[in-house]
C-alpha positions as a LaTeX table, in Angstrom:
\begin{tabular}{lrrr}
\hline
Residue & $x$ (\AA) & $y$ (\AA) & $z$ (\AA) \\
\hline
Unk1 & $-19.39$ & $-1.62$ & 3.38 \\
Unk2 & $-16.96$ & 1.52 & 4.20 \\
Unk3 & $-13.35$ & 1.56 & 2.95 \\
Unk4 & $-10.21$ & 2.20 & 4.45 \\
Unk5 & $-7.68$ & 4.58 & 2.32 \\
Unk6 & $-5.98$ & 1.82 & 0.98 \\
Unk7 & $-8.53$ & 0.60 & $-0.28$ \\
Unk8 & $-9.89$ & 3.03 & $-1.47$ \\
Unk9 & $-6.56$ & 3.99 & $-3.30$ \\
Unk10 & $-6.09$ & 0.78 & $-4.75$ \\
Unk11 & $-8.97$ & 0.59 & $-5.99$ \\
Unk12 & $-9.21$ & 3.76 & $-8.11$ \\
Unk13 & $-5.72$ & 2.78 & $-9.24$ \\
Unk14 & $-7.01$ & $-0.80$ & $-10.78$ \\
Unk15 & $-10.55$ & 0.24 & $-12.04$ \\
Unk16 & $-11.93$ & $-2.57$ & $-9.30$ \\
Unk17 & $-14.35$ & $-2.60$ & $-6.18$ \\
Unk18 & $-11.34$ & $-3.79$ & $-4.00$ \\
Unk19 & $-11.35$ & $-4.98$ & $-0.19$ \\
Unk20 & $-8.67$ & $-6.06$ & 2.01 \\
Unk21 & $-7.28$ & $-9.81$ & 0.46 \\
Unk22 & $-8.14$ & $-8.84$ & $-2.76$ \\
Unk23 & $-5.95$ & $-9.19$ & $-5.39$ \\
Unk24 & $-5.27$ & $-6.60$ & $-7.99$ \\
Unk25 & $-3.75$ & $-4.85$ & $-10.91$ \\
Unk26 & $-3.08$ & $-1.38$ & $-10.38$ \\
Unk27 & $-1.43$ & 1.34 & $-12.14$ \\
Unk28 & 1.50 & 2.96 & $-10.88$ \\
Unk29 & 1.68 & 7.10 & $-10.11$ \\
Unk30 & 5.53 & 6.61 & $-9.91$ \\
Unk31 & 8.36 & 4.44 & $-9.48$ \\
Unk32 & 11.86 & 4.50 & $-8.26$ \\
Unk33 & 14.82 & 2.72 & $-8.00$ \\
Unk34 & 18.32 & 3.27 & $-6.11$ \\
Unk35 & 21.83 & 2.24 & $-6.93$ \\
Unk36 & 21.94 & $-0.89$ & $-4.70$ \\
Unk37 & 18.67 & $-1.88$ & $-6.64$ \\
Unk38 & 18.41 & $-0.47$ & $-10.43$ \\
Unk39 & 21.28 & $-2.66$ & $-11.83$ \\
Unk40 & 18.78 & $-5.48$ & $-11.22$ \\
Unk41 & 15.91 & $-4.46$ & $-12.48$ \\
Unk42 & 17.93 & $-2.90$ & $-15.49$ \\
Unk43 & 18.93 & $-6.46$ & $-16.03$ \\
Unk44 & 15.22 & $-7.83$ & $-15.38$ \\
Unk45 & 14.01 & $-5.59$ & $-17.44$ \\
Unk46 & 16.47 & $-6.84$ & $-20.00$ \\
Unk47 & 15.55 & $-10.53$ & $-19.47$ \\
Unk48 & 12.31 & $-9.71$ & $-19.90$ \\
Unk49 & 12.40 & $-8.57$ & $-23.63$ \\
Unk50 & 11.61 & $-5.53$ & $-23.19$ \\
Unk51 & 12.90 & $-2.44$ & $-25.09$ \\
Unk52 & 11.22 & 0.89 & $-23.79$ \\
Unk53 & 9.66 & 2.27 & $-20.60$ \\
Unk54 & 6.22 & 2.62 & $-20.46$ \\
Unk55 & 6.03 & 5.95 & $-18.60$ \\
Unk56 & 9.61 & 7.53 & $-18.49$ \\
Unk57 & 8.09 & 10.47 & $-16.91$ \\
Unk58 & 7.23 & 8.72 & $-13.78$ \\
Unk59 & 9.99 & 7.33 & $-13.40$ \\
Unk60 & 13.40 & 8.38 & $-11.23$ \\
Unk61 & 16.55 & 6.36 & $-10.89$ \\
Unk62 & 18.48 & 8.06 & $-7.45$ \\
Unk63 & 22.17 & 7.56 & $-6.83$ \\
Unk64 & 22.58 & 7.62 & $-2.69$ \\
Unk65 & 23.41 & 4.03 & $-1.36$ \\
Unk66 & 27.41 & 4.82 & $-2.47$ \\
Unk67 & 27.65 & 8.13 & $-3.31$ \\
Unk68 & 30.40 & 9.16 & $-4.46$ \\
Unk69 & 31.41 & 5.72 & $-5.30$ \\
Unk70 & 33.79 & 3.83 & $-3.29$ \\
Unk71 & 34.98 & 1.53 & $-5.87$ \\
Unk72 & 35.43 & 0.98 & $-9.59$ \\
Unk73 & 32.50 & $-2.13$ & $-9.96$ \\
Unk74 & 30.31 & 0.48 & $-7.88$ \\
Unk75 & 31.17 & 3.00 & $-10.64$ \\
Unk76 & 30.58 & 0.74 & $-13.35$ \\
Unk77 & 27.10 & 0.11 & $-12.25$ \\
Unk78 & 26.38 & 3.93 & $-11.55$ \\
Unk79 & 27.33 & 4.63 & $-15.07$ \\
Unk80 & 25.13 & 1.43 & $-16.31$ \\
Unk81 & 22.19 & 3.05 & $-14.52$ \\
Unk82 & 23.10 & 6.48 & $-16.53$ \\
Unk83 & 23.12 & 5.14 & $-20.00$ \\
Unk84 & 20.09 & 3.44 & $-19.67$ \\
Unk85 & 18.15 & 6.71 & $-18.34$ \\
Unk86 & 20.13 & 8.66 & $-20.79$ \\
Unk87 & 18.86 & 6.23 & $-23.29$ \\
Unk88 & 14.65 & 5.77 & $-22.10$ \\
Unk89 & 14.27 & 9.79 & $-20.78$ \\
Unk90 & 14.19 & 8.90 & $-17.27$ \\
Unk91 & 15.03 & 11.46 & $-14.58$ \\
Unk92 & 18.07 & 10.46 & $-12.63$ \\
Unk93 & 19.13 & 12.40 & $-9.35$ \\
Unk94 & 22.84 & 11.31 & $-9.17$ \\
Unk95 & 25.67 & 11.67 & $-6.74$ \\
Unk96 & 25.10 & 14.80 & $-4.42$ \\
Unk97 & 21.33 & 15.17 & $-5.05$ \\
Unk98 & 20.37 & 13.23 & $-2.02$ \\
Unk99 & 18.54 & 10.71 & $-0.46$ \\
Unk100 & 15.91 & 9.12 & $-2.65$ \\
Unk101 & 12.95 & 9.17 & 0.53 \\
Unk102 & 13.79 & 12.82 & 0.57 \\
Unk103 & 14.08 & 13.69 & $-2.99$ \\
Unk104 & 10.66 & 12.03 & $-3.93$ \\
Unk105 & 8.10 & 13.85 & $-1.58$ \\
Unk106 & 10.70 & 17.00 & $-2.24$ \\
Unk107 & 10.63 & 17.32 & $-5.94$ \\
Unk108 & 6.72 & 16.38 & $-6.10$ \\
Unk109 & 6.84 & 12.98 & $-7.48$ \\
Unk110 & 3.86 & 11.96 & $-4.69$ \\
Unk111 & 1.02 & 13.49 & $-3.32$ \\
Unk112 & $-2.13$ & 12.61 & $-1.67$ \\
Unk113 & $-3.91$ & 9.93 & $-3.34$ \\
Unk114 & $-0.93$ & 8.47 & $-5.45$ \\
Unk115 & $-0.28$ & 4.97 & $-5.59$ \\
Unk116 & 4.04 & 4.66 & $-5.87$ \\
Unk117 & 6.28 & 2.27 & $-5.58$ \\
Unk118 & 10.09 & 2.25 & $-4.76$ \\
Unk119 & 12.74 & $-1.04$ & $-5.40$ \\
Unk120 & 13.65 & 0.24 & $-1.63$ \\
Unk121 & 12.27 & $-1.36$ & 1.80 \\
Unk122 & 11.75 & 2.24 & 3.32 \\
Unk123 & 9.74 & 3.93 & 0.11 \\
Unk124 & 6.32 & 3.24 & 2.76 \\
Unk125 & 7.99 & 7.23 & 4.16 \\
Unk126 & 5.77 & 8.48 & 1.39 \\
Unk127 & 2.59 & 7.93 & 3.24 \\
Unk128 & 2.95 & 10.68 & 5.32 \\
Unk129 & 1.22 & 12.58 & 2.71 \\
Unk130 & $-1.56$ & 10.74 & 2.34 \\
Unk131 & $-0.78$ & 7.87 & $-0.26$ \\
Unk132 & 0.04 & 4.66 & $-0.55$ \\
Unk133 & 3.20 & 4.08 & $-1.16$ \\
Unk134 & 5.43 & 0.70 & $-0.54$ \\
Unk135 & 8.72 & $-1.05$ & $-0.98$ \\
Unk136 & 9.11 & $-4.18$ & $-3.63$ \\
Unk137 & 11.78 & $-5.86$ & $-5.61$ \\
Unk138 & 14.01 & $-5.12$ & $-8.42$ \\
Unk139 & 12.23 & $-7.60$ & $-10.69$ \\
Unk140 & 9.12 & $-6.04$ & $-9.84$ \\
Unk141 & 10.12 & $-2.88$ & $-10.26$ \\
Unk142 & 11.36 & $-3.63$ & $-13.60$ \\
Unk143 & 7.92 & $-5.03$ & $-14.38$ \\
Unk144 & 6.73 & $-1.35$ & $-13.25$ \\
Unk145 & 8.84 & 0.28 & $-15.64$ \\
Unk146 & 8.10 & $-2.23$ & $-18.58$ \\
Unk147 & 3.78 & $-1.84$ & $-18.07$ \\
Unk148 & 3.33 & 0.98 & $-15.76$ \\
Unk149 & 1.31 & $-1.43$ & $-13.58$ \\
Unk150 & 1.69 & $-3.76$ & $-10.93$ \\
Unk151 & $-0.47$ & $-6.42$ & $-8.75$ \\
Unk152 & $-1.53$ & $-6.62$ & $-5.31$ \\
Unk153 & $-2.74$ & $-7.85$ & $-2.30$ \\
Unk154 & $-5.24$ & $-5.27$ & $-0.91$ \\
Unk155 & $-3.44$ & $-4.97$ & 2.86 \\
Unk156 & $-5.77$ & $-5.06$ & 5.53 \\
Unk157 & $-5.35$ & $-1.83$ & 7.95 \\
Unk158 & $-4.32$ & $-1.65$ & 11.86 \\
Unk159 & $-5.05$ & 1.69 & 13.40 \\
Unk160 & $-2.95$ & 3.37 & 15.38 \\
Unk161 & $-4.56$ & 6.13 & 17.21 \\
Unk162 & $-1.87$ & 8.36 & 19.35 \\
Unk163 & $-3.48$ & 10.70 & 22.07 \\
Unk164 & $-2.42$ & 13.18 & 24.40 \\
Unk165 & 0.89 & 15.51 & 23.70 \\
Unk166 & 4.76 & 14.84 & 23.09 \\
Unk167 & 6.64 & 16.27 & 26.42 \\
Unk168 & 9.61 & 17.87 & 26.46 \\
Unk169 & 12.37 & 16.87 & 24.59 \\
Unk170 & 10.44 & 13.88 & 23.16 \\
Unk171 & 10.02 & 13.73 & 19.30 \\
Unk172 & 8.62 & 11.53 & 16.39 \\
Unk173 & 11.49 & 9.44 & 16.02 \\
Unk174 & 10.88 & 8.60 & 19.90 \\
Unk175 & 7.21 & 7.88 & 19.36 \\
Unk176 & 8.03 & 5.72 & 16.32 \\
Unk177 & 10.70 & 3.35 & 18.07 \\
Unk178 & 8.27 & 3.14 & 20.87 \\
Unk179 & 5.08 & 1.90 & 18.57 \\
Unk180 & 8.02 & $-0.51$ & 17.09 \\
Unk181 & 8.75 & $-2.15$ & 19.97 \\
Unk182 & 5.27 & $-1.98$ & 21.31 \\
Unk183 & 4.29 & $-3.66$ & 17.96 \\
Unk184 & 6.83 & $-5.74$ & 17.44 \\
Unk185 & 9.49 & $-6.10$ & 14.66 \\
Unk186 & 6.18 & $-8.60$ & 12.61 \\
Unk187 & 3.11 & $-7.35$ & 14.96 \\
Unk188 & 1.95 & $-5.82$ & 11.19 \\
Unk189 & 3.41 & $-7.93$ & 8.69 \\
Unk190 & 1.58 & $-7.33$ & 4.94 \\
Unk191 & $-0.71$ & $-5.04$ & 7.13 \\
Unk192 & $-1.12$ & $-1.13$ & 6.57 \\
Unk193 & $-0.98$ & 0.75 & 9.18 \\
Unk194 & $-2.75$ & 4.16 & 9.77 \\
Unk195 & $-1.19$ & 6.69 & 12.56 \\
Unk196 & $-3.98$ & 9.32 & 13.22 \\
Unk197 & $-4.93$ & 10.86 & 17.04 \\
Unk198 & $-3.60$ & 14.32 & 18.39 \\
Unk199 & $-0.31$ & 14.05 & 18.34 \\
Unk200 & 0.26 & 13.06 & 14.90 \\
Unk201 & $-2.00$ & 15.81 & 14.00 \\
Unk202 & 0.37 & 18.19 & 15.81 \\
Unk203 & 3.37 & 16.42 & 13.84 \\
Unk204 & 5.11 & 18.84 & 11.23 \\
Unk205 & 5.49 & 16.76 & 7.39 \\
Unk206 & 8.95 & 16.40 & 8.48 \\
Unk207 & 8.19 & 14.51 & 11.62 \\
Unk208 & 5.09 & 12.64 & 9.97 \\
Unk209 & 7.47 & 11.37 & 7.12 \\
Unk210 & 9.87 & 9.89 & 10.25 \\
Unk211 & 7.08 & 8.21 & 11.46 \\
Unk212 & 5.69 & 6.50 & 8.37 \\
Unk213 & 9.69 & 5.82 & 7.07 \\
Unk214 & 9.75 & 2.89 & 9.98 \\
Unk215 & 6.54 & 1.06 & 9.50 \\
Unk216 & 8.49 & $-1.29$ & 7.36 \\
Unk217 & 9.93 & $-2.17$ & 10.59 \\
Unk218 & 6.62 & $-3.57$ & 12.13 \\
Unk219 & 6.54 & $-5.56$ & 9.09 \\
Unk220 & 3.81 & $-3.13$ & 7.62 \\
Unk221 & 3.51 & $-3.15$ & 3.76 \\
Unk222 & 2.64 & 0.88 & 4.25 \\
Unk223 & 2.04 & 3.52 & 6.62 \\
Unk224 & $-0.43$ & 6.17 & 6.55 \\
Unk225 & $-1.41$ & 9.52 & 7.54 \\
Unk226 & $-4.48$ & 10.87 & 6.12 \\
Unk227 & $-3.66$ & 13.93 & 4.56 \\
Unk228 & $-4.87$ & 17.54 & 5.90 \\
Unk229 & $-4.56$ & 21.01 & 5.75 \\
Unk230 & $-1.13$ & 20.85 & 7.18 \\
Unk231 & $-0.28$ & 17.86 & 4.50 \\
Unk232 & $-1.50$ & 19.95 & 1.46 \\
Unk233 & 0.01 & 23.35 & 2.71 \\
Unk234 & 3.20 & 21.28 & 2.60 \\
Unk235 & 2.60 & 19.75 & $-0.76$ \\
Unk236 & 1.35 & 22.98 & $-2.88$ \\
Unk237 & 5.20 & 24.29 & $-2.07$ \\
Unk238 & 6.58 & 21.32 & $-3.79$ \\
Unk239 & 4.57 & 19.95 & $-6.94$ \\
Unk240 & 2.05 & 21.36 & $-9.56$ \\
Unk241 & $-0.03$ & 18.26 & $-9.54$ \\
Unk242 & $-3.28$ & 17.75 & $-8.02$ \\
Unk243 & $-3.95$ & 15.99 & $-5.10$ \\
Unk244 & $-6.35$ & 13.60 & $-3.68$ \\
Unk245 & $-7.62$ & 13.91 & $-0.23$ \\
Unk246 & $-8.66$ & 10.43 & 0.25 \\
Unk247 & $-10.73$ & 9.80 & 3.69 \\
Unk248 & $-11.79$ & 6.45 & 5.52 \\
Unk249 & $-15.07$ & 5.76 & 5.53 \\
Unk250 & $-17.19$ & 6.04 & 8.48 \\
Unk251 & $-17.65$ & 2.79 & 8.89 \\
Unk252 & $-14.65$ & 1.06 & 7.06 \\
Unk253 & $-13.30$ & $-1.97$ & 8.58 \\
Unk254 & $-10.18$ & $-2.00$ & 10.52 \\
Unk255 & $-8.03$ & $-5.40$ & 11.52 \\
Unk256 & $-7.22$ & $-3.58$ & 14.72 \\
Unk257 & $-7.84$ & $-0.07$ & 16.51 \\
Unk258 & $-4.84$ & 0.36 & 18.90 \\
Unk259 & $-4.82$ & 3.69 & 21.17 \\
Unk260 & $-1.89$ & 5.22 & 23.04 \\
Unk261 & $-1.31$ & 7.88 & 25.41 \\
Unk262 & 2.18 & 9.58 & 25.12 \\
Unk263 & 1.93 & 12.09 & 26.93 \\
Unk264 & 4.74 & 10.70 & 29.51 \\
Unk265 & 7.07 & 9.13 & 26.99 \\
Unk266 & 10.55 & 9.41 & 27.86 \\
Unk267 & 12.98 & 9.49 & 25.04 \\
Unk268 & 13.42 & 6.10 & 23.46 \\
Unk269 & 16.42 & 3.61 & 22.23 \\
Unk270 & 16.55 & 0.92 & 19.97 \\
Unk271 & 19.21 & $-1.32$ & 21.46 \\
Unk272 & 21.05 & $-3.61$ & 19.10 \\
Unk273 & 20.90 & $-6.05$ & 16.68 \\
Unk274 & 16.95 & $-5.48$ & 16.48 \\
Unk275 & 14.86 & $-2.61$ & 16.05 \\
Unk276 & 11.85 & $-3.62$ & 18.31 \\
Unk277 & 14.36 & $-3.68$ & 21.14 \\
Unk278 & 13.29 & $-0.76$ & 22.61 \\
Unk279 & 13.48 & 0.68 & 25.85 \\
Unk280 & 13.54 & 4.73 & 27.61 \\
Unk281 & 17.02 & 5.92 & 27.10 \\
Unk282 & 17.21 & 5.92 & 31.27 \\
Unk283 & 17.55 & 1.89 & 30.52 \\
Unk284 & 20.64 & 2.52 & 28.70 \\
Unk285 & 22.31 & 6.18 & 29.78 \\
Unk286 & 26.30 & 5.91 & 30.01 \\
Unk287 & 26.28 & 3.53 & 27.74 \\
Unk288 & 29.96 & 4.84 & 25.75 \\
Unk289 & 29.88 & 5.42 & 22.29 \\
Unk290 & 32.25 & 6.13 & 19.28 \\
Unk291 & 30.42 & 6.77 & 16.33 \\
Unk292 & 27.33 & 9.24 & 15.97 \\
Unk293 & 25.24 & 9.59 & 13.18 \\
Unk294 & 23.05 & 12.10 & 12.03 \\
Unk295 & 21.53 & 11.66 & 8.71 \\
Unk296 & 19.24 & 8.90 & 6.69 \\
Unk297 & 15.79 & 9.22 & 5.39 \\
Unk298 & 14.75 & 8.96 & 8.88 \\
Unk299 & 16.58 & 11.85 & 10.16 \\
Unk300 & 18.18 & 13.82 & 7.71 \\
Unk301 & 15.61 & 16.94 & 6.94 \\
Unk302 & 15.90 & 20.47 & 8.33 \\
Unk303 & 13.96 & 20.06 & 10.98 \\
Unk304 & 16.14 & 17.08 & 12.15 \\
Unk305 & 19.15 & 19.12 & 11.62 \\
Unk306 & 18.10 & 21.77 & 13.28 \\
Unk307 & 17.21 & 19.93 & 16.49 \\
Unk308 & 20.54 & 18.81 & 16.66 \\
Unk309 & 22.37 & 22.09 & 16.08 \\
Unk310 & 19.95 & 23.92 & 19.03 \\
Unk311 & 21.69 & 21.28 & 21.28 \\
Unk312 & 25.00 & 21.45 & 20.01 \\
Unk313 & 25.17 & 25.46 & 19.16 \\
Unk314 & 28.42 & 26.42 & 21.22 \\
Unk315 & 29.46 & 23.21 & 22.45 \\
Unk316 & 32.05 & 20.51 & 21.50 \\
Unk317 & 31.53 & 17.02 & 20.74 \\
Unk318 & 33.39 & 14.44 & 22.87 \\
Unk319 & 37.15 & 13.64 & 21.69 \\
Unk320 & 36.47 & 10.67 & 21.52 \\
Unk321 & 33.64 & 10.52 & 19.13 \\
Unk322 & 33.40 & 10.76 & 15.29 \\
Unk323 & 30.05 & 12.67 & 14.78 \\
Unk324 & 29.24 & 12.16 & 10.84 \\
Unk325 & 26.31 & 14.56 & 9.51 \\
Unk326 & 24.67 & 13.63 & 6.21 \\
Unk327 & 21.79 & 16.25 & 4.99 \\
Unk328 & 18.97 & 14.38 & 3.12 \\
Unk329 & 19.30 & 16.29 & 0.20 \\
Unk330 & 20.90 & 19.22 & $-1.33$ \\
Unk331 & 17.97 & 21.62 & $-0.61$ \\
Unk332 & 18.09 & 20.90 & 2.93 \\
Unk333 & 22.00 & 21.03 & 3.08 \\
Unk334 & 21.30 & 24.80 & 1.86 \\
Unk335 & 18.46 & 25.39 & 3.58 \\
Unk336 & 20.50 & 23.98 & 6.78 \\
Unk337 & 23.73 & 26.39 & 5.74 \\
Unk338 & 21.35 & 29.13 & 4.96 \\
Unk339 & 20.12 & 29.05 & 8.58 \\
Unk340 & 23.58 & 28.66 & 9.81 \\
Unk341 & 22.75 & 25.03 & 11.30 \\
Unk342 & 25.57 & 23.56 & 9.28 \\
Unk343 & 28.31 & 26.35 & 10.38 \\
Unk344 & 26.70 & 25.19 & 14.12 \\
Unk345 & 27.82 & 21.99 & 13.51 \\
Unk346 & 31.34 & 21.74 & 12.14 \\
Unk347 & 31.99 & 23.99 & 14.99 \\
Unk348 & 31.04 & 21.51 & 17.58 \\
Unk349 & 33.10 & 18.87 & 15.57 \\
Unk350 & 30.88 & 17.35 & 13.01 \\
Unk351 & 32.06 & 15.60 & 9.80 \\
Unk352 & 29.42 & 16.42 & 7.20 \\
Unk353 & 29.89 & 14.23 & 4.08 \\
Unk354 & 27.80 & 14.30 & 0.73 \\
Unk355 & 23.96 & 14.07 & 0.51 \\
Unk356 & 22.82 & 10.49 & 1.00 \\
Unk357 & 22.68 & 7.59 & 2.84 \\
Unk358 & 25.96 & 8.20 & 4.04 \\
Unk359 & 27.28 & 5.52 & 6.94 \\
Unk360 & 24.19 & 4.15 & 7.27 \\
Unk361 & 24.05 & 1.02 & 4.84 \\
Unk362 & 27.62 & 0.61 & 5.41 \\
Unk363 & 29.17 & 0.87 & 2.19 \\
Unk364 & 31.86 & 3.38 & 3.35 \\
Unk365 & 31.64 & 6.78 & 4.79 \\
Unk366 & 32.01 & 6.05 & 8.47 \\
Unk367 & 32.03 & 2.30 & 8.97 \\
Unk368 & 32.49 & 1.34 & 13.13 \\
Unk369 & 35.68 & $-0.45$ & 14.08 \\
Unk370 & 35.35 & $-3.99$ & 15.78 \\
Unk371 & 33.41 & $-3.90$ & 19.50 \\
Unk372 & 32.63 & 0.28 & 18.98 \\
Unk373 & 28.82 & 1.75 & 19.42 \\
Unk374 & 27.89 & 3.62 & 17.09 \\
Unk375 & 24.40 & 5.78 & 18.29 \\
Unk376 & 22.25 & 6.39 & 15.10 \\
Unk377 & 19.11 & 8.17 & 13.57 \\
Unk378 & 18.68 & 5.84 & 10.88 \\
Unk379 & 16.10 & 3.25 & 10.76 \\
Unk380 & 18.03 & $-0.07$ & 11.59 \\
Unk381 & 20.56 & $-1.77$ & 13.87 \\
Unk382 & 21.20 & $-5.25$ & 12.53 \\
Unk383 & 24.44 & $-6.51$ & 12.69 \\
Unk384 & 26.27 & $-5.14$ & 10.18 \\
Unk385 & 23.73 & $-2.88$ & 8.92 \\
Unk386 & 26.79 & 0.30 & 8.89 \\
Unk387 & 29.52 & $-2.15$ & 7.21 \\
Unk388 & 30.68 & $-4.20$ & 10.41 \\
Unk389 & 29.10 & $-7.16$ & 12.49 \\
Unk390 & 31.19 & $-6.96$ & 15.15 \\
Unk391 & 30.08 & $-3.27$ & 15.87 \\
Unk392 & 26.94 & $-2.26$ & 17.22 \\
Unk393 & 24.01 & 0.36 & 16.51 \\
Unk394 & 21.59 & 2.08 & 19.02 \\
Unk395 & 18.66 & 4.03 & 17.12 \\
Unk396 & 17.46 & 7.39 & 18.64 \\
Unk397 & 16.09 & 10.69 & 18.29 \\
Unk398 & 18.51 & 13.71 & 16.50 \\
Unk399 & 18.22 & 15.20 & 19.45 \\
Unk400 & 19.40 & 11.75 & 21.58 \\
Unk401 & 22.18 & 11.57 & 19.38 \\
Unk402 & 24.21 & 14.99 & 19.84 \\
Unk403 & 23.57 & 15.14 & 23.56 \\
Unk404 & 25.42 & 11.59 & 23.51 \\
Unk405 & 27.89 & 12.61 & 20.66 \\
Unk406 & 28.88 & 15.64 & 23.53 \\
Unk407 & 29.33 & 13.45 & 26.35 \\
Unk408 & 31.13 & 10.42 & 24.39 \\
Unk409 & 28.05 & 8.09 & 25.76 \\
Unk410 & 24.40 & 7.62 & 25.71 \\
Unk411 & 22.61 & 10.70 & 27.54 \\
Unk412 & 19.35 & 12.26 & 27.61 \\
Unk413 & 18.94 & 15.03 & 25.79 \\
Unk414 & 16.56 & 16.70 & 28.04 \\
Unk415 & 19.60 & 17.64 & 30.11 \\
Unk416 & 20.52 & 19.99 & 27.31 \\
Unk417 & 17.09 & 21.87 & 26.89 \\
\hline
\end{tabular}
């Protein structure tokens, strides 16, 4: 019987013949931790007994939940995370450096083939180049980082094929938050899930890396695109190691085909508190809005940036809106000044703070007052998800968000084209 590319990964990574429900032990390409998650595992890791890292070398710790720290326990933990690198040889990208999604993929910690694993919800971004990559805990992760391996359930895959061609105006973020809500918030819980068809083979690593960031949020444990010309062009500019083009197998077994046809998608909106509340941005134009956010490692790259700038180039942003920009790392915030997106938008009004998750997990750096909207690229809208539950967060495209941040309310950004 055929395999899917998980399974196929997974089971080059633990030595066994492995199908979907299987369990196994697996070793680990690479492994990463963030702020809001390494002082846990650091401590796990402790608890454990255990003195040294198995494979420092594969290992980052990233500084971008609160960065630069807001207070003095946040800064106590940053430091905690330092010494213990310092200490074991790990590599840690620290305040400024960026957002860990973007600083993986960007410094060549993954390519195709890999099997990685992040102590963040969102590390399944990875599998836009072709590996499987997925989210656990910080006591996992500390298990990682003590043995270099880790156990799992093989993931059976759903198949998302996506036909025709992205109109006008709509992008990957839109055809992401539309699968969502077509999915549902758990329509692929412990499932991986495969995007393939046309359009994503017309998607630029940028986009494909927005579109496998928010599988999480159909429940999936990873998302996939199989990696191709495009994927390894991409991949040879960023790391010296080999890749691994892995391929389905004719006949491997699928839990579901689904097949779209997007080629009249309208821009899309998630509308608070839940990400699968989706509906065409006509649903929801004049909405008003205070807070705008471009950024997160759903939105932050270049080509993200620059969408927004080619909209905003020459204009100003509402008076009553704070528009907050946060590059995803430092090499796109010079890329982005280099091209003169950035000088584009402080001129329309934008606040651009440090590389990192910025306003989006709430921690400071933008949090919404009481009753305000606040229109977003990041990845979720649950109450309280940017530091206040009595605020609330619509999810669109960069290109969604500054036609909205210039009118002070939700607008279609096709009337700026």
């Amino acid at each position: 019987m055929g395999k899917t590319i998980s399974e196929k990964i997974l089971s080059t990574h633990s030595g066994k013949d492995a199908y979907a429900g299987d369990i196994v032990i697996a070793s680990i390409d690479y492994a990463m931790s963030q702020d809001g998650t390494t002082p846990l595992a650091i401590r796990a890791f402790k608890e454990m007994g255990s003195k040294r890292v198995s494979n420092p070398e594969r290992i980052a710790f990233v500084i971008d939940h609160s960065a630069p720290s807001p207070l003095r326990d946040v800064s106590n933990l940053h430091k905690m995370m330092r010494d213990f690198a310092n200490n074991q040889g790990i590599t840690v990208y620290d305040v400024g450096c960026g957002v860990c999604h973007q600083l993986m993929p960007e410094h060549g910690h993954v390519v195709p083939g890999d099997l990685v694993v992040g102590a963040d919800s969102h590390t399944c971004t990875y599998g836009a180049l072709g590996a499987f990559s997925t989210g656990i805990g910080s006591t996992d992760i500390a298990a990682v980082y003590s043995s270099g391996k880790l156990w799992f359930k093989v993931p059976e895959t759903i198949k998302l094929v996506i036909d025709g061609k992205l109109p006008r105006g709509v992008y990957s973020k839109d055809l992401i938050l539309y699968l969502i809500g077509k999915m549902t918030a758990d329509g692929a819980t412990y499932k991986a899930v495969e995007f393939s068809g046309e359009v994503i083979s017309s998607l630029s690593v940028d986009a494909r890396l927005t579109v496998c960031n928010m599988a999480i949020e159909m429940g999936a444990k990873a998302g996939l695109i199989e990696a191709d010309d495009k994927t390894l062009n991409w991949v040879k500019k960023h790391s010296k190691r080999k890749p691994v083009v892995v391929k389905n197998d004719p006949d491997a077994e699928f839990g579901k085909i689904q097949e779209y046809d997007v080629s009249d998608l309208e821009p899309q909106i998630a509308k608070p508190h839940k990400v699968d509340n989706v509906c065409p941005v006509s649903d929801v134009v004049g909405t008003p809005i205070s807070v705008a956010y471009l950024g997160t490692c759903t939105n932050g790259r270049l080509e993200d940036l620059r969408i927004a700038a080619s909209i905003l180039k020459g204009r100003r942003v509402s008076s009553g809106v704070r528009f907050i920009v946060a590059p995803s790392s430092r090499g796109v915030y010079l890329e982005a000044m280099g091209e003169g997106i950035i000088q584009s938008l402080v001129e329309s009004g934008a606040a651009v703070v440090t590389p990192g998750c910025g306003p989006c997990v709430g921690t400071h750096n933008g949090v919404p007052a009481d009753g305000e909207n606040a229109i977003s690229t990041a990845n979720r809208n649950f109450k309280g998800r940017m530091g206040n539950p009595d605020a609330s967060i619509y999810l669109a495209s960069p290109a969604t968000v500054a036609a909205s941040a210039l009118r002070g309310e939700i607008t279609d950004p096709r009337e700026f084209l």
